[in-house]
C-alpha positions in Angstrom: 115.9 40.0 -67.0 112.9 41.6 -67.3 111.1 39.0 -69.2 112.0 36.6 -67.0 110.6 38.9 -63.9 107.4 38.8 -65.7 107.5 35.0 -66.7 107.9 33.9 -63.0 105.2 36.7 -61.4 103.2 34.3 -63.9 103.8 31.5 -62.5 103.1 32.7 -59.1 99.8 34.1 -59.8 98.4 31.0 -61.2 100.3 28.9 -57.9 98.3 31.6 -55.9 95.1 30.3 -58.2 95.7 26.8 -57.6 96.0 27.6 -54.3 93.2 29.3 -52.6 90.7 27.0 -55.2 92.1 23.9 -55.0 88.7 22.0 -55.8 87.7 24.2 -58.5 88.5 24.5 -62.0 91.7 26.5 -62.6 90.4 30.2 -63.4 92.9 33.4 -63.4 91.8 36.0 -61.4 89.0 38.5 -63.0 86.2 39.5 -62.6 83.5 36.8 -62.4 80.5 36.2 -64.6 77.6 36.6 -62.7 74.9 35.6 -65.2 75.3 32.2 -64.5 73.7 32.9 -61.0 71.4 35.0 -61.8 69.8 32.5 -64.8 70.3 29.3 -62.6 68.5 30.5 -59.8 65.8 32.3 -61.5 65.2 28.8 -63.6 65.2 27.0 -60.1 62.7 29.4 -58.6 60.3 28.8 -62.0 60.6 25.3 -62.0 60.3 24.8 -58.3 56.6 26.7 -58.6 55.7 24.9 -61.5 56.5 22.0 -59.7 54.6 22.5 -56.7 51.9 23.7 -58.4 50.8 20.3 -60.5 51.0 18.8 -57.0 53.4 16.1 -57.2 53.1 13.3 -54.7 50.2 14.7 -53.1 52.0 17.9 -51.9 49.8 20.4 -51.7 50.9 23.4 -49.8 53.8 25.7 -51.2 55.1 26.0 -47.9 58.7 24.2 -48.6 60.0 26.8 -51.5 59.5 29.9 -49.3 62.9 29.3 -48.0 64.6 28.6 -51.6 62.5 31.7 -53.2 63.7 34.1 -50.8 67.6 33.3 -50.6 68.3 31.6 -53.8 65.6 33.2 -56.1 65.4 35.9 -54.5 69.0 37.1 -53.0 71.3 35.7 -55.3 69.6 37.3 -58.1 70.2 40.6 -56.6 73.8 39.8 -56.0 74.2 39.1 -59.9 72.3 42.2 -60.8 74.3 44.2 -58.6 77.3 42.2 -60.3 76.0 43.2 -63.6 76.0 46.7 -62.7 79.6 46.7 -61.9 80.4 45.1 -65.5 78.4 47.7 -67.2 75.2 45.8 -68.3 72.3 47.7 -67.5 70.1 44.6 -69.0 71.4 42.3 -66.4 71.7 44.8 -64.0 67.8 45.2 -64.4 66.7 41.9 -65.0 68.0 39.8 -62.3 66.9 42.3 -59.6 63.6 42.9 -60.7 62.8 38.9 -60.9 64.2 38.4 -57.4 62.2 40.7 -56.2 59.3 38.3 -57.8 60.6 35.7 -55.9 60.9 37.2 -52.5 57.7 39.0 -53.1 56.1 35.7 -53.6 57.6 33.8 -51.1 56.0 36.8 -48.5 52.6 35.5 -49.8 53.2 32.6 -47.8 54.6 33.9 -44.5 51.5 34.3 -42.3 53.5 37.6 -40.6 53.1 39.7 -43.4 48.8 39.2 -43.4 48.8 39.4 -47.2 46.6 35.9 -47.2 44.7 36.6 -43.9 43.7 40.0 -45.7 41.9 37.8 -48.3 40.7 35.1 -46.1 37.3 34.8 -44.6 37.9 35.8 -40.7 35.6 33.2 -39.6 36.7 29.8 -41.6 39.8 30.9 -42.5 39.1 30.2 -46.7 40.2 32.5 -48.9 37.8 34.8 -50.3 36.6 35.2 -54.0 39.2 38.5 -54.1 42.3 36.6 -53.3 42.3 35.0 -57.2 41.5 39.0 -58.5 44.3 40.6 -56.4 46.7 37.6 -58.0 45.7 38.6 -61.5 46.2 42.5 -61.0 49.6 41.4 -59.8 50.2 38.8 -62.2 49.2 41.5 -65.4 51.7 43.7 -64.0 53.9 41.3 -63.9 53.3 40.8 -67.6 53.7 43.6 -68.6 57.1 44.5 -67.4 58.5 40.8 -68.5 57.5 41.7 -72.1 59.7 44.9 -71.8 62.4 43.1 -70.8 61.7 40.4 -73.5 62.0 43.4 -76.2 65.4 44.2 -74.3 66.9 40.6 -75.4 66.3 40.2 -78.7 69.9 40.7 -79.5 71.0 38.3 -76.7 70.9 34.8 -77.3 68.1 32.3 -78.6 68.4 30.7 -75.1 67.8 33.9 -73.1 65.1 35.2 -75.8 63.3 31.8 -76.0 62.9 31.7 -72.1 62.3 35.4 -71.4 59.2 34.6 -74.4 57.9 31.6 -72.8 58.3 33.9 -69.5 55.4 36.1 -71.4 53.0 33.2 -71.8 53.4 31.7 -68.3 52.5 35.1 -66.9 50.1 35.7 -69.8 48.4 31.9 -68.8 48.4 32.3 -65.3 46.9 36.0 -64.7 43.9 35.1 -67.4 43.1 32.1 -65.2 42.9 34.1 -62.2 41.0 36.8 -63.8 38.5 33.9 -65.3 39.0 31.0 -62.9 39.9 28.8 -65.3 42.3 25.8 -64.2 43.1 24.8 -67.5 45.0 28.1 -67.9 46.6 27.7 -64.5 47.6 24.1 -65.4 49.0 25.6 -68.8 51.0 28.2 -67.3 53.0 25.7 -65.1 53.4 23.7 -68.4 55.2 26.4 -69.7 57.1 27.0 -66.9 58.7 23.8 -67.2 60.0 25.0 -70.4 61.1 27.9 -69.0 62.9 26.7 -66.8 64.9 24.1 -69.4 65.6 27.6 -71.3 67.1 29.3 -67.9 68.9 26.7 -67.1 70.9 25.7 -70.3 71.8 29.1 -70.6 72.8 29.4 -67.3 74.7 26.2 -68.3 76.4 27.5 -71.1 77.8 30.6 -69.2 78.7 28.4 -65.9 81.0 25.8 -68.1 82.3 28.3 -70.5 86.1 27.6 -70.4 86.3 25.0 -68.0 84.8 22.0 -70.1 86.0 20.7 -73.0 82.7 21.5 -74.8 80.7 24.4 -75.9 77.1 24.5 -75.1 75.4 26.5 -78.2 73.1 29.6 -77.1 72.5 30.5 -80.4 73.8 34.0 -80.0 71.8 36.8 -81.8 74.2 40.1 -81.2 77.3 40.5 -82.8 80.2 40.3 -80.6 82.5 43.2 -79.8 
């Protein structure tokens, strides 16, 4: 009697599944994996700078990202670290929150309320000053330095989280020497890298978005041994 008790609460659970998901991918209730959202926006928010930043088809002015850095690079990276914190994974927990806060903290740079590009602009034709490229380099090195502690940090992970958390390195490493020198090579050759950042994100994000309801894997090349 009991067995078949427990057999048909089964049943109802998944009808309940079915149910309130009815154009998604059947998935019994648990908790979710948030790294998914934390790695596909964080590879949306590199490759949309990168983008922007090589001009493509004369677009110029970053302007049209400020909204996408703020809620999906930005906010949905803290909801997947906060996520991470519930699940126990102080990496995660650390990572996703601190890069959103990249993202939002860039995006700021932009809105002309906060004053941060009118504190570096000439007051009289409006151009930024020679300062403007030195205070993006101070922030850019600190930047640096806290991605290569969390590059350290992932060495057991996976080669897909490792290899784009390492390419994160040179980006920053690219882009605060050509503000410190003025070089536009550099700059060019950190949004290079970017793109290849972002390909890293986003195949890992990938990999943990379609786990179990594809009928493929997608290798990550993990590193760790499992539990």
């Amino acid at each position: 009697m009991s067995s078949d008790t427990s057999m048909h609460e089964k049943h109802t659970m998944a009808a309940r599944d079915i149910e309130s998901q009815p154009a998604l991918p059947v998935v019994h209730r648990r908790f979710a994996n948030p790294a998914p959202l934390g790695l596909l926006s964080f590879s949306t928010s590199v490759f949309l700078i990168s983008l922007l930043n090589v001009n493509p088809q004369g677009v110029v002015h970053q302007n049209v990202i400020v909204s996408t850095m703020i809620f999906f690079g930005g906010i949905c990276q803290y909801i997947a670290g906060i996520m991470e914190f519930v699940a126990g994974n102080t990496f995660g927990a650390t990572l996703f929150p601190a890069y959103g806060a990249f993202n939002i903290a860039y995006a700021m740079i932009f809105i002309p309320g906060t004053g941060i590009l009118a504190a570096y602009s000439d007051p009289k034709t409006g151009e930024p000053t020679p300062e403007l490229p030195q205070a993006l380099a101070l922030l850019v090195w600190a930047w640096f330095i806290l991605s290569v502690i969390f590059t350290v940090g992932a060495i057991r992970s996976s080669w897909a989280l490792l290899l784009a958390l390492v390419f994160v390195d040179v980006e920053f490493l690219f882009l605060a020497a050509s503000y410190t020198v003025g070089n536009d090579k550099l700059l060019l050759a950190s949004r290079g890298v970017g793109f290849v950042v972002a390909l890293c994100g986003y195949w890992a994000g990938a990999a943990g978005l379609w786990e179990g309801i594809v009928p493929f894997d997608v290798p990550t090349g993990r590193l760790g041994k499992l539990d």
